[in-house]
Structures are given as C-alpha cells and as structure tokens.
NULUM-163003 format. One line per field, with one value per residue (C-alpha): residue in one letter; x, y, z. Coordinates in steps of 0.5 Angstrom, whole numbers, plus 2048, in hexadecimal, padded with zeros to 3 digits. Example, Ala and Ser with C-alpha at 12.3 -4.5 7.8 and 13.67 -1.06 7.14 Angstrom:
BEGIN
rovo c(A,S)
X c(819,81B)
Y c(7F7,7FE)
Z c(810,80E)
***
This chain:
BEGIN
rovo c(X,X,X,X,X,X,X,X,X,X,X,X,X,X,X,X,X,X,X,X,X,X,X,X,X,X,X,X,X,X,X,X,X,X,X,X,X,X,X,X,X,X,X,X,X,X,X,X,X,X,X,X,X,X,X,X,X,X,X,X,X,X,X,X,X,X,X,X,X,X,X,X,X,X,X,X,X,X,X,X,X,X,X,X,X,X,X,X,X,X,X,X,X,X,X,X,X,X,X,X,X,X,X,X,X,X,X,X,X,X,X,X,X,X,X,X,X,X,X,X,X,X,X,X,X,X,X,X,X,X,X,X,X,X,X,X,X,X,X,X,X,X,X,X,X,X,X,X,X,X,X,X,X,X,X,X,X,X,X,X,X,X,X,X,X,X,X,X,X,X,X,X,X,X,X,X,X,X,X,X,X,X,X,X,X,X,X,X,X,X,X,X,X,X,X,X,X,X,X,X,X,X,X,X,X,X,X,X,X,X,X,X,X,X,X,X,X,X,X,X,X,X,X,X,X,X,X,X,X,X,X,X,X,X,X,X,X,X,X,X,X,X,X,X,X,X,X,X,X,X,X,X,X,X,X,X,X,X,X,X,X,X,X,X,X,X,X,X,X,X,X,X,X,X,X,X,X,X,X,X,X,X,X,X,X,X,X,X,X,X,X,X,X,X,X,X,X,X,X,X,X,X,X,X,X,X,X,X,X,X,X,X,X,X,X,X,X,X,X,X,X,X,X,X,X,X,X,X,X,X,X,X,X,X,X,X,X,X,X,X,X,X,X,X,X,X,X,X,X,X,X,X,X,X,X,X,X,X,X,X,X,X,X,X,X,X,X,X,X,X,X,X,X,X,X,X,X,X,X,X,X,X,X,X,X,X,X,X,X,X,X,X,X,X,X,X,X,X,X,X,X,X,X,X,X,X,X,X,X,X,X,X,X,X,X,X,X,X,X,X,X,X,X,X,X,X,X,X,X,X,X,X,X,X,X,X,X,X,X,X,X,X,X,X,X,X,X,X,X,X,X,X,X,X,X,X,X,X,X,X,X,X,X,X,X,X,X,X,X,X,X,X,X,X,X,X,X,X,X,X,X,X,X,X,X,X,X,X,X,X,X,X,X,X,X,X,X,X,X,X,X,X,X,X,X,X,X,X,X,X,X,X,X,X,X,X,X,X,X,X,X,X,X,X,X,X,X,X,X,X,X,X,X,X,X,X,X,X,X,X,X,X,X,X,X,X,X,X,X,X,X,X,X,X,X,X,X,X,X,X,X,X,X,X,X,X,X,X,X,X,X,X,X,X,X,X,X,X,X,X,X,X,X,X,X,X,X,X,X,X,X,X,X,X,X,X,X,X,X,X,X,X,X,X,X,X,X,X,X,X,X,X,X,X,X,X,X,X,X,X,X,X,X,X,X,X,X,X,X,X,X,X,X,X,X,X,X,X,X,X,X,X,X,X,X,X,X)
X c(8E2,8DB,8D7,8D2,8CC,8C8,8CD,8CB,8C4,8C5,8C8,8C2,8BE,8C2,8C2,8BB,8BA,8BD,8B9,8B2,8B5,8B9,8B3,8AD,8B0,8A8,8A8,8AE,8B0,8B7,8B9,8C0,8C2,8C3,8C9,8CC,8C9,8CF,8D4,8D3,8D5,8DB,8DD,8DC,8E0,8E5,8E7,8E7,8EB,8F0,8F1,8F0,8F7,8FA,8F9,8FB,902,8FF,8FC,8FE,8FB,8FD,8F9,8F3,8F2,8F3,8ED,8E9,8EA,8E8,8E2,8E0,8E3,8E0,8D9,8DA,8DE,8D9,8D4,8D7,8D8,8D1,8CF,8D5,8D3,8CB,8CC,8CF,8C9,8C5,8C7,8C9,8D0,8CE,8CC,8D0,8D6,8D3,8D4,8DB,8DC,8D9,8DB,8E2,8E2,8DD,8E2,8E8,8E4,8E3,8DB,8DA,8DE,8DB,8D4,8D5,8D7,8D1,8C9,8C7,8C5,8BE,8BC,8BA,8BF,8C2,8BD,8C1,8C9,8CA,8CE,8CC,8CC,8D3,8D6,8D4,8DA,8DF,8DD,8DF,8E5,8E8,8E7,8E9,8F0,8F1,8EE,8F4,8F9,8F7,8F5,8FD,900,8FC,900,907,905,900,8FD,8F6,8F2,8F4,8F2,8EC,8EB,8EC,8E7,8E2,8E5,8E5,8DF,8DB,8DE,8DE,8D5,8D7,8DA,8D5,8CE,8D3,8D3,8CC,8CA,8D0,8D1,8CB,8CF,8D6,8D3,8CF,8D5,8DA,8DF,8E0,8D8,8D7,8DE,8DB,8D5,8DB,8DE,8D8,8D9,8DF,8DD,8D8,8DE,8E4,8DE,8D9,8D4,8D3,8CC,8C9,8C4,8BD,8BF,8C2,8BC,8B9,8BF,8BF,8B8,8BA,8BE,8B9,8B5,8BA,8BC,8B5,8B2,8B7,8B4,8AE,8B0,8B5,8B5,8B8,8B6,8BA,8C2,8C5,8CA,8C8,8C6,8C2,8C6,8C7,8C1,8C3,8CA,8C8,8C3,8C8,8CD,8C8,8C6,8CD,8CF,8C9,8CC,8C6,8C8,8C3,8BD,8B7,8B8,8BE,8C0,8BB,8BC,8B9,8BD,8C3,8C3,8C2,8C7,8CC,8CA,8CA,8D0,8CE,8C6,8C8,8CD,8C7,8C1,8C3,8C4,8BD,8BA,8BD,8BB,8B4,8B4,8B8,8B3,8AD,8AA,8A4,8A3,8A4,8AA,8AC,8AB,8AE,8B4,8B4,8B4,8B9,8BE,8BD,8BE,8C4,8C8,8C7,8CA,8CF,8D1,8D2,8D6,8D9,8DA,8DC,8E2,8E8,8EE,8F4,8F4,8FB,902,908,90C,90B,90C,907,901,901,8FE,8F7,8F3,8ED,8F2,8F2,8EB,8E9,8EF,8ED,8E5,8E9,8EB,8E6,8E1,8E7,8E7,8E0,8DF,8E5,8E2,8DA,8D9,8DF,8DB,8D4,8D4,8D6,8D1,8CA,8C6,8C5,8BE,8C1,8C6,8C1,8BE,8C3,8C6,8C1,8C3,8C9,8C8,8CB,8D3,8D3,8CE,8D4,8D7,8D1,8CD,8D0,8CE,8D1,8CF,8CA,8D0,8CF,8D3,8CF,8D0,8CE,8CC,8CC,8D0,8CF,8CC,8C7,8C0,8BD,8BF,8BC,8BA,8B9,8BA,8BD,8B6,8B9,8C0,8BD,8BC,8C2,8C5,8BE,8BD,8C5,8C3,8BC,8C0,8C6,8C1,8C0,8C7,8C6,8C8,8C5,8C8,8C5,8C5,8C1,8C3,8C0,8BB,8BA,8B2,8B3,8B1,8B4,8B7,8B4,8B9,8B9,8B7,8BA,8BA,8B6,8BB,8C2,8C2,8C1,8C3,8C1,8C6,8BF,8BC,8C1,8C3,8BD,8BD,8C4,8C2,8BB,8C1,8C6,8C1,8BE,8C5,8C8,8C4,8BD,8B8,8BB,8B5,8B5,8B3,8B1,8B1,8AF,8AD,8A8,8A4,8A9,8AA,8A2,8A0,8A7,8AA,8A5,8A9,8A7,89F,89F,8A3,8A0,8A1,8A7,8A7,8A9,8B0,8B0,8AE,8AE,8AA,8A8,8A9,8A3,8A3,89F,89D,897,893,896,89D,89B,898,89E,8A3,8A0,89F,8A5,8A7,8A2,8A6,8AD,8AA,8A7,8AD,8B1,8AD,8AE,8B3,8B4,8AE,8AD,8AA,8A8,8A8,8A3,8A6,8A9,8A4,8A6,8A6,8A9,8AD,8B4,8B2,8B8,8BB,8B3,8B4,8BA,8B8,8B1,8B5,8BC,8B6,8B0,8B4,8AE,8AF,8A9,8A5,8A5,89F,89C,894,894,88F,893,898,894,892,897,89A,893,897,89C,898,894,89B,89D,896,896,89D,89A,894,898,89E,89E,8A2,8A2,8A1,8A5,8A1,8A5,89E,89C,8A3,8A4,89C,896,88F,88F,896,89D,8A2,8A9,8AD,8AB,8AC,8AF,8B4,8B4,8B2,8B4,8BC,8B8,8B2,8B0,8B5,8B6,8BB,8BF,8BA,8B4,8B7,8B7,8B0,8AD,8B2,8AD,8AB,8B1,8AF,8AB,8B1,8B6,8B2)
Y c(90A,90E,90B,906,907,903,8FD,8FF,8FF,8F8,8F6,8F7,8F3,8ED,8ED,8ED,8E8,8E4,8E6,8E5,8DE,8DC,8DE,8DC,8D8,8D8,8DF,8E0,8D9,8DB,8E0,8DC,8DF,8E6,8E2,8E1,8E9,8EA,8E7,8EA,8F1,8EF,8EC,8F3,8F7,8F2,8F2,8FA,8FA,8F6,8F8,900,8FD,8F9,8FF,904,8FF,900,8FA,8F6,8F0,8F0,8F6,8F3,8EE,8F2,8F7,8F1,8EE,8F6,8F4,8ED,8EB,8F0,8EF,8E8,8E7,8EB,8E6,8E0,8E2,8E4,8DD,8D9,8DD,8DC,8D4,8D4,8D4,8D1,8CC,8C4,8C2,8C0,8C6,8CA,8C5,8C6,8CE,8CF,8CB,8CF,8D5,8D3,8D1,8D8,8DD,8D8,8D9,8D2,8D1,8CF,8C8,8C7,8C8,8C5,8BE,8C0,8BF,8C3,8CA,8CA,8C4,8C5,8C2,8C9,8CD,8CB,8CE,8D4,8D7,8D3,8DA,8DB,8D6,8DC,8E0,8DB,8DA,8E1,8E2,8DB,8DF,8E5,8E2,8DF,8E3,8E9,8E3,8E1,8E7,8EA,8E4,8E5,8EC,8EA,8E6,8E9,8F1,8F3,8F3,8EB,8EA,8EE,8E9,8E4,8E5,8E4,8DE,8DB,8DE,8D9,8D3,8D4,8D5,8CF,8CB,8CE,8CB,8C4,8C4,8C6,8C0,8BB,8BD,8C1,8C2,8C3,8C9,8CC,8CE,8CE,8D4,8D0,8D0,8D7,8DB,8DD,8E1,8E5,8E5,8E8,8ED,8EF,8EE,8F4,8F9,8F7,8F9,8FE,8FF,906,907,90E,910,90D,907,906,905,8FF,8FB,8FD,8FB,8F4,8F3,8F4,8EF,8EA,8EB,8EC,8E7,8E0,8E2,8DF,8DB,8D7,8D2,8CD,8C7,8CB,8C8,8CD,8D1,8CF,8D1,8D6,8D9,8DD,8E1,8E5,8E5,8E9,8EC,8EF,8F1,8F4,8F9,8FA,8FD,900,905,909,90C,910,90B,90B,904,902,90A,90A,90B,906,901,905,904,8FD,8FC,900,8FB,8F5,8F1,8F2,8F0,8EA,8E7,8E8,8E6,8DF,8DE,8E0,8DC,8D6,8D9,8DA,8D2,8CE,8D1,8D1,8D8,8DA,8DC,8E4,8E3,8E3,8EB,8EC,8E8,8EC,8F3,8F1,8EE,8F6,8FA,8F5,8F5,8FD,8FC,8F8,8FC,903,900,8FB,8FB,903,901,904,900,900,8FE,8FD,8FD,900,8FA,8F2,8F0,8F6,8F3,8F0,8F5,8F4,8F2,8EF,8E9,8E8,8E9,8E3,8DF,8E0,8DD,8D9,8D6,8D7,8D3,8CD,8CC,8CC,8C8,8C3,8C4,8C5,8BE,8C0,8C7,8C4,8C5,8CB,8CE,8CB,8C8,8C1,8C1,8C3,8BE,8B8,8B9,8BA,8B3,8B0,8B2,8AD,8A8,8A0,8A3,89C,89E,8A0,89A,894,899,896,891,88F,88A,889,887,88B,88A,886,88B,887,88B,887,881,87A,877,879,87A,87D,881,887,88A,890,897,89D,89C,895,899,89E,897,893,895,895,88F,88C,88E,88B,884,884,884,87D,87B,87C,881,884,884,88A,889,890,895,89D,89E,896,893,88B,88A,883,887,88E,893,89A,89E,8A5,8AA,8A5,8A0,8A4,8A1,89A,897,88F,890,890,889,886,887,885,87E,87C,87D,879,874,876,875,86F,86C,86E,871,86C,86D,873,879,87F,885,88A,892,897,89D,89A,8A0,8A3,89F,89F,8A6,8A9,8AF,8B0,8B8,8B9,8BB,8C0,8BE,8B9,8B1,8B0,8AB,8A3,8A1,89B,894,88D,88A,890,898,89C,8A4,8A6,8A3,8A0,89A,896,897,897,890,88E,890,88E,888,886,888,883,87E,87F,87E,877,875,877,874,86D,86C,871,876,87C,882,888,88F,893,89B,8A0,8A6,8AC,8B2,8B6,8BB,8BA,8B8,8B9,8C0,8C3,8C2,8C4,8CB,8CC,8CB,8CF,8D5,8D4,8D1,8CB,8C6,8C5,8BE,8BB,8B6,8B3,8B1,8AA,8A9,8AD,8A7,8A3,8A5,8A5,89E,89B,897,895,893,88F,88C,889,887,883,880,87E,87A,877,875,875,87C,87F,886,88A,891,897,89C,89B,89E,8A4,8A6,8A6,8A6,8AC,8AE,8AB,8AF,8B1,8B2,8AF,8B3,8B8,8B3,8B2,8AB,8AD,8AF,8B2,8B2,8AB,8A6,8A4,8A7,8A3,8A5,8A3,89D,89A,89D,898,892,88E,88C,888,883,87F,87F,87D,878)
Z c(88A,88C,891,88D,890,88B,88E,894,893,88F,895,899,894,896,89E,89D,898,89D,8A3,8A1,89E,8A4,8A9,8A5,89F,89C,89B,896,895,891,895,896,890,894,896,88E,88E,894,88F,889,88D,890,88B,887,88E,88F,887,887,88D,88B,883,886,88A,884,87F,883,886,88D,88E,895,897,89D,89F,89A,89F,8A5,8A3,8A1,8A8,8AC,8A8,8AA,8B0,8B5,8B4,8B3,8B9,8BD,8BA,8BC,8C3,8C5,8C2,8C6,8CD,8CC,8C9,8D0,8D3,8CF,8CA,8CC,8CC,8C5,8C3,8C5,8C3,8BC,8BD,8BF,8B9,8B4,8B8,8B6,8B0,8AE,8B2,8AD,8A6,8A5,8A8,8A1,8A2,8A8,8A6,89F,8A3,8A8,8A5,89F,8A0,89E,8A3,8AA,8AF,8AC,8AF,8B5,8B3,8B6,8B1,8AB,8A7,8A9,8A2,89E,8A1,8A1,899,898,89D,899,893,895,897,891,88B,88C,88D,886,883,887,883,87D,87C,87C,876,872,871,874,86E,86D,874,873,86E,872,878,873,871,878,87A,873,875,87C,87B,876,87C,880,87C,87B,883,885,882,884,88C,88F,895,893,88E,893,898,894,891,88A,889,88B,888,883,884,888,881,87F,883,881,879,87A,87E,878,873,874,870,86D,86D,86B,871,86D,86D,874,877,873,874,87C,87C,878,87C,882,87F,87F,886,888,884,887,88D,88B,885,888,88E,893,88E,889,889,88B,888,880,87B,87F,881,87C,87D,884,882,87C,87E,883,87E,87A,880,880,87A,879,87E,880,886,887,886,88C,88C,88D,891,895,89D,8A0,89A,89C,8A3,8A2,89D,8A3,8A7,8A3,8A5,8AD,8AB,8A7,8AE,8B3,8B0,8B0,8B6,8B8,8B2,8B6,8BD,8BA,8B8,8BD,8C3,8BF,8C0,8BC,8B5,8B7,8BA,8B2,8B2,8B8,8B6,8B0,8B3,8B8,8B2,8B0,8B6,8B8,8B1,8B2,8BA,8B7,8B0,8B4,8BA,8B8,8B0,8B1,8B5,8B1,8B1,8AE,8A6,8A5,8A9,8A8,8A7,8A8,8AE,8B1,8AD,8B4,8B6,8B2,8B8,8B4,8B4,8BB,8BC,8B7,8BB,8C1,8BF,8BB,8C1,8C5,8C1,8C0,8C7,8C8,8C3,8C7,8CD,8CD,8D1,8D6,8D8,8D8,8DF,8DF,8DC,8DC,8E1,8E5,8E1,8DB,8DB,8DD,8D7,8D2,8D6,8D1,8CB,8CB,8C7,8C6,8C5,8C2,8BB,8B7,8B7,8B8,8B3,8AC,8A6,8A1,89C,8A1,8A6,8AE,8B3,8B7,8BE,8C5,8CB,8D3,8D5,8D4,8CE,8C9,8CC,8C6,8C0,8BD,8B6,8B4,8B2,8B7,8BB,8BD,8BE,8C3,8C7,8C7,8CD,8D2,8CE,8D0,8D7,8D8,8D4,8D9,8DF,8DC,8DB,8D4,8CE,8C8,8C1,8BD,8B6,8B5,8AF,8AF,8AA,8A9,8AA,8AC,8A4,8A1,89A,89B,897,897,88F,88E,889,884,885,885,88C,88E,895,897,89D,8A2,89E,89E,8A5,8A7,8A3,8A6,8AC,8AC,8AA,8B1,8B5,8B2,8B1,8B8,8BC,8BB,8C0,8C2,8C3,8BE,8BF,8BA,8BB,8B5,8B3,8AE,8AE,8AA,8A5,8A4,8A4,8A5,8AA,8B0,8B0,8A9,8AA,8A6,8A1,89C,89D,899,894,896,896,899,894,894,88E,88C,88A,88C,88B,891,897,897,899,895,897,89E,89C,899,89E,8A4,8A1,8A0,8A6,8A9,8A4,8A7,8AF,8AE,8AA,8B0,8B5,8B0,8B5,8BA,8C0,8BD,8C1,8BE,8C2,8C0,8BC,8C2,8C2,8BD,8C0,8BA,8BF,8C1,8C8,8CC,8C8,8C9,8D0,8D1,8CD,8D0,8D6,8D5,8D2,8D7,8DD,8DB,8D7,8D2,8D3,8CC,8CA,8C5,8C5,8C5,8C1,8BB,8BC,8BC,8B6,8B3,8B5,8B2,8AC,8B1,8B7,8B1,8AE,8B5,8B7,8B0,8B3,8B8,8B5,8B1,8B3,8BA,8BC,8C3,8C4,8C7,8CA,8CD,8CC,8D3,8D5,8D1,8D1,8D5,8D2,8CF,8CD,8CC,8D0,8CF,8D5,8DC,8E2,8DE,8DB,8D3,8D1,8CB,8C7,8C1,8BF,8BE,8C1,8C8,8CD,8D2,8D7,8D2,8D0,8D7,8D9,8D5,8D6,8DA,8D4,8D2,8D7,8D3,8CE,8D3,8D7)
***
C-alpha cells in the first residue's frame, strides 16, 4: 500500500485535538476524541496489513507483533525511564509508588485496567498520573493481539468475503454494545477494549471497501469529513458519556476522510500537517507528561505554551532517534524471535517500575533529603481508618485509642478521624481512653441521609449512626463527655477547593429535599444539628470544636514541591477573615448549642492562626496531611484543649 499522506495529515488532526484539550480543556473541550480519531487509523493499517498477508498466504503473527512492539515499545520505554529517574528527585514516596506502577502496567499494555479501578479520567486527582495517556496504548496493543488471532481462525472456516461481511457485523454490534455501556459503566467504557474495538473496526471497514469516488466529489467527502472530526472538537465535552452514541461522529468523520482518498489535499498534505503526523505517536507520549508537570508545580498560565511547543520539539527528538531505530521485523525460526530487543527493553522497565512500586518506602532515604522526608512524614495517616471507617445499618466499630477506661467519646466525620490519635494520647495522660464513633463524610445529625441522582441513591448509614450512638452513650456510657468534630462548612456550601466552579447542589437532607443551597436549607440543616447536640447532652457533656482551617492546597505535598523544585518550601495560608466567613453558620449553629443546652467549645484557631492568617505548617512542619485534615503534628499542637475534656 502507498504512502497516505491524508492518514498522515489526519493523524496530526488528531494529537492536536488532543493537546489543545489536555493543556487547556476550555479551548477545544472535545478534543479527547483525537484519540477515538488514533483508533480508527489503526484499525485501517492494521486490517490492511493483515488481509494484505491473509490474501497473499504470507501473513506471520509472529512478525505482526514484532513490528507492532519496534513501533511502541522504544519510545514508550525511553518515556518511562525519563519520568522514573526525575520522580527519584522529586515525587513522595507515594507519588513515586503510584509511578512505578503505572510505569509497569503502561510498558505490559494493561495501564487501562489499573486506571479504570483509579479515578475517572476527567477528574482532577488525574491531573496528578503521569502517564494517564498511556491506557490508549495498552486499548490498541490488547487489540492488536487479539484482532489477527481472530481474523487467523476466522480464515480456516470462512472465506474472505464472508469475513469481510463480518467485520461489518462486529463493528454495529460492538457500536451497539458501546452506547448500552456508555450509559450503564462510564468507567469500565472509557478505559476498555470492548467499548472501543469498534471504532478500530471502523478502521478496517474503510480499508475492506473503499469508495470509488470520481475526483470531483472527493473533496466534498474529505471536507464532510473534516467537519465532523473538527466539529466534535467543539460540540462534545467531558459532560457527554463518553464513548456513546457520540462517538459516531469522529469516527466517521475519520472514516470519511479516509475513503475520500485525497492525497493531495492542502489540508491534510500540508508540511506542517505532515511533520506533525510524523510525529505524532512521540508528541502524543510526551505532551502529557508535561500537562502533569505544569499542573502538580503550579507554574503560571504561559508555561501552556511552553508545554506545547516543548511536546512538539520533543515528539520531533523522540521520532527521529528513537522511533527511526530499525530493528529487526522477523526472524528466521521461533526460537530467534528471542532475539526481538523491544521485548527486553519493556521487561527491564517493567521490572524496574514493579520494584519501585515494591520498594519506594525502603529507597526514601536514598533519595530525598532530611527536609523533604520530614515533611512527607506527615502525610501518614491513622493506619487504623480502614477498618474503624466502616457503617453498616447504622453499626461502627466503636474504636478505642489509649488505655484505661473511656473518658469521652467522639462523633464526627473524617475531620473527627484526623484527631483520634492525639486525642488517644492526651485521654491516656488521664489513665483514660477515647472510643471513637466517627464516619467520613458523616455531619453529627440524628437521621441525616444522603439523596443522589433524584433518589437513585438513598444511604441513612450516618442517621442511623448518630441515633444509636445518642443510645450507647446514654446506656453505657452515661455522663461520659462527647466530643463533636465536622466539616460542617461542607455539607453547608460544599467544596472549599472548588471556588471557581458553581456551588454544587445539596445532597445531604433530613425532612426535607431542597435544590439549592440556600438559606433555608442552611436553617434547616443546622438546626437539626442543634437537635441532635441537646439530645446528647440529655445525658452526656458535650464539647464541640470549632471547623479546622481550609487552606484549599494539599498542604504536605505543595511543601514537599516547592521544596524539591525551589529548595523552599512554600508557606501556605489562608486569611483569617476568609475562614472566618466561611464558618459563619457553623460558628452560629454551635453558639446556638450552647445557648441552648449547655454545650462547650472546644477552640483550635488560637493554635493554627494568628490574628491575620491560618497557617499550614509550624516551623517548616506541616500542620496539615491533606488540605484540611489535621496531621499527627497538627493534631497534637492543639491537644491542650482536650484538657477541658479529660479533667
């Protein structure tokens, strides 16, 4: 087959939808489906090549492989161990555990598997995956492994026009399948090979029958085609499910652009068009990569452009050293296809990323300094959160932290959790422990439920929990303090991290629904919490602490960047005032609890803030594991205010 330079140029269309939407979403906001474009021209070369071989008796699946790994692997590979040496310098142990895993399962083709159990793709902890582009690649290599298997079999039994037949049969059903899947697993559609074999089919439709056009009409089909490619760019979004029925429309617009043939098009066989088309498998592997970088270190807005020029020049490094590298396509007998080097290359990556993956905690000394790692110290968490952090039918296990009898018991959400340990300490000082009733995500509100997807989804777990555990402590732990700890700002206005995004809508209700966030439901939730509170203290002190600071940065981890990248860690801070406002309702629901029936405060501010900023370190030390939850080190900085409790 002659050299297409309109696939070429098409394949450059597609690496730049994707670039423009991955380095700035807002400026093509469908540009994602460059990939589904990538699948359709493989699935037109690869069926070409293996009917070409099926047709002529000559076809080797042995050597189908081989080229398809001296295409992939090198540049994938290189790709892998430029990330593995610069995450050594610069990512936590976590970060660079999370790495060496991704960096295995890319370089074994089954990335997708592992992202599909991970977060979705559009969301934001995505942002933070180094080599998240790479599931496209394992989708192709599993069907490139599969596809001449099947089509091999398929010859035995049938002829080739009944198996050209076929390829159209499969690729409607598996569309069919597709649209079902879309709608009924999001997650398992976006990463997987059965949701997306299709469009590669679609591929192979336009190689089995080419339209016979006459050269005047060639052009109106490549610019139909266009449109469609061009026009998803900007009709589609990361709100659409993903692939549906919209789908269709850059997959055929691809597949028209294909049978319109037009090699000599000024759009498509341009050279700029071709140089990037060259290019295009190297830009594509590194421009990612650098979307990450640009986010994770939060350089400024410009640092797009550089990122995008900089995907260019290194796809163009990459293709003509590394790509170009010939080896060797076949081998004369079975046992010499050990010979194929690109098998080894992704072993050894493979092995390399499955080791770091084993190992990262055990090589942190070796590789990061003593300010780095006494900052990432504080990134640990409660080891005992996975299995105290459980409800069912409103049932916990009750943890107890410290020795000795129960002196108070705690209620709350993940907020309460972040607190356990300090709180366990400060108890044992008084030959006392603490049980602790907290659930993440729980507001201490007596028959609260959570309402998703206009009642699809309905979870009284936290309702329930509080109502028995104003029941425990009143039975068996009667006149025992109860300390309350939430996030209530939360469940009031939602995300403080999302402030340039629109309050989402509620989903927290105990009378009543209620679409917005308004007043009224702000009233009605927090006076429902100032229920719950006097019911408790019917028979038991309770103490409320006031919300814990936001300081919307990962607190631990941007210290741990900025130091790892400016030899400085930033100090992150918020205004007190900004908190202050955004605990208004909360400070006035407490306050009301007090007034009421008799509550105590329990105030942190004096220890995390001064009278112009809340702070999240002390003396270079994180205060904080995430964002908003206290670490060990912030947890015990405002212990003394547990002696109110404890005495």
């Amino acid at each position: 087959m002659n050299f297409r330079k309109d696939i070429n140029g098409l394949r450059a269309f597609a690496v730049i939808g994707v670039l423009l939407f991955h380095f700035n979403a807002s400026w093509m906001p469908g540009g994602f489906a460059g990939v589904d474009v990538f699948f359709v021209i493989s699935g037109f070369l690869m069926t070409g090549i293996i009917f070409r071989g099926i047709e002529q008796e000559n076809f080797s699946i042995l050597n189908f492989y081989v080229a398809r790994a001296n295409r992939i692997i090198p540049a994938l590979a290189l790709l892998c161990l430029v990330l593995l040496v610069f995450g050594w310098f610069y990512l936590t142990p976590l970060e660079y555990r999370a790495l060496g895993k991704h960096a295995a399962s890319s370089i074994g083709f089954l990335s997708n598997f592992i992202y599909w159990t991970e977060a979705g793709y559009f969301d934001a902890a995505s942002h933070e995956k180094w080599l998240l582009h790479t599931w496209t690649l394992s989708v192709e290599w599993q069907f490139y492994i599969i596809y001449p298997l099947i089509l091999v079999a398929m010859r035995k039994f049938l002829s080739i026009k009944t198996m050209k037949i076929m390829l159209i049969v499969g690729a409607v059903l598996g569309f069919i399948f597709c649209v079902f899947a879309s709608y009924k697993w999001p997650g398992a559609s976006y990463y997987l090979l059965p949701t997306r074999a299709w469009e590669m089919m679609i591929g192979g439709v336009a190689y089995l029958y080419p339209f016979t056009l006459q050269e005047n009409r060639k052009k109106p089909l490549e610019w139909i085609g266009l449109a469609l490619v061009i026009g998803s760019y900007f009709l589609i979004s990361a709100e659409n499910a993903w692939p549906g029925y919209l789908a269709l429309i850059p997959v055929m617009g691809s597949f028209l652009i294909i049978q319109a043939q037009r090699n000599d098009s000024i759009i498509t066989n341009n050279i700029v068009f071709q140089k990037i088309g060259t290019w295009s498998y190297s830009i594509y592997l590194w421009h990612w990569p650098l979307v990450v970088f640009i986010y994770i270190f939060a350089l400024p807005e410009y640092y797009v452009y550089v990122g995008m020029a900089l995907s260019i020049l290194l796809g163009f490094l990459s293709y003509k050293y590394v790509e170009k590298i010939n080896f060797p396509r076949s081998f004369p007998s079975l046992l010499s296809y050990l010979k194929c080097k690109p098998i080894y290359i992704a072993g050894i990556v493979g092995v390399l990323g499955s080791m770091l993956f084993l190992k990262s905690e055990a090589l942190t000394p070796y590789r990061l300094s003593e300010g780095q790692i006494a900052i990432v110290a504080q990134q640990q968490r409660d080891p005992r959160i996975p299995s105290c952090d459980k409800v069912k039918d409103g049932i916990t296990p009750g943890c107890t932290y410290g020795d000795g009898p129960v002196k108070a018991i705690v209620i709350g959400d993940s907020h309460a959790f972040s607190l356990n340990v300090a709180l366990g300490n400060k108890a044992s000082l008084y030959n006392g422990s603490v049980i602790s009733f907290a659930i993440s995500a729980c507001p201490t509100i007596k028959e609260v439920y959570v309402y998703r997807d206009g009642g699809k989804y309905l979870d009284y777990n936290c309702g329930n929990l509080v109502s028995n555990v104003i029941d425990i402590a009143k039975e068996n732990y009667p006149s025992i303090p109860i300390v309350v700890v939430n996030r209530l700002s939360l469940y009031l206005y939602g995300k403080n991290e999302d402030v340039d995004l629109p309050t989402s809508p509620p989903d927290l209700f105990v009378d009543k629904l209620f679409v917005e966030r308004s007043d009224e439901y702000i009233t009605n939730l927090t006076e429902h919490m100032v229920n719950t509170i006097c019911e408790f203290s019917e028979n038991n002190p309770v103490y409320l602490m006031r919300p814990i600071p936001e300081l919307i940065d990962d607190v631990p981890l941007l210290m741990f960047r900025t130091l790892a990248l400016d030899g400085k860690p930033k100090k992150i801070k918020v205004p007190l005032i900004s908190y202050q406002e955004r605990q208004r309702s909360a400070y006035k629901m407490q306050d009301e609890a007090v007034s009421r029936c008799g509550a105590k405060i329990l105030d942190p501010i004096p220890y995390l803030c001064d009278k112009d900023y809340c702070y999240g370190d002390k003396n270079g030390t994180p205060l904080y594991f995430d964002d908003d939850h206290l670490g060990n080190y912030g947890s015990e900085i405002i212990s003394p205010i547990y002696d109110e409790v404890f005495k």
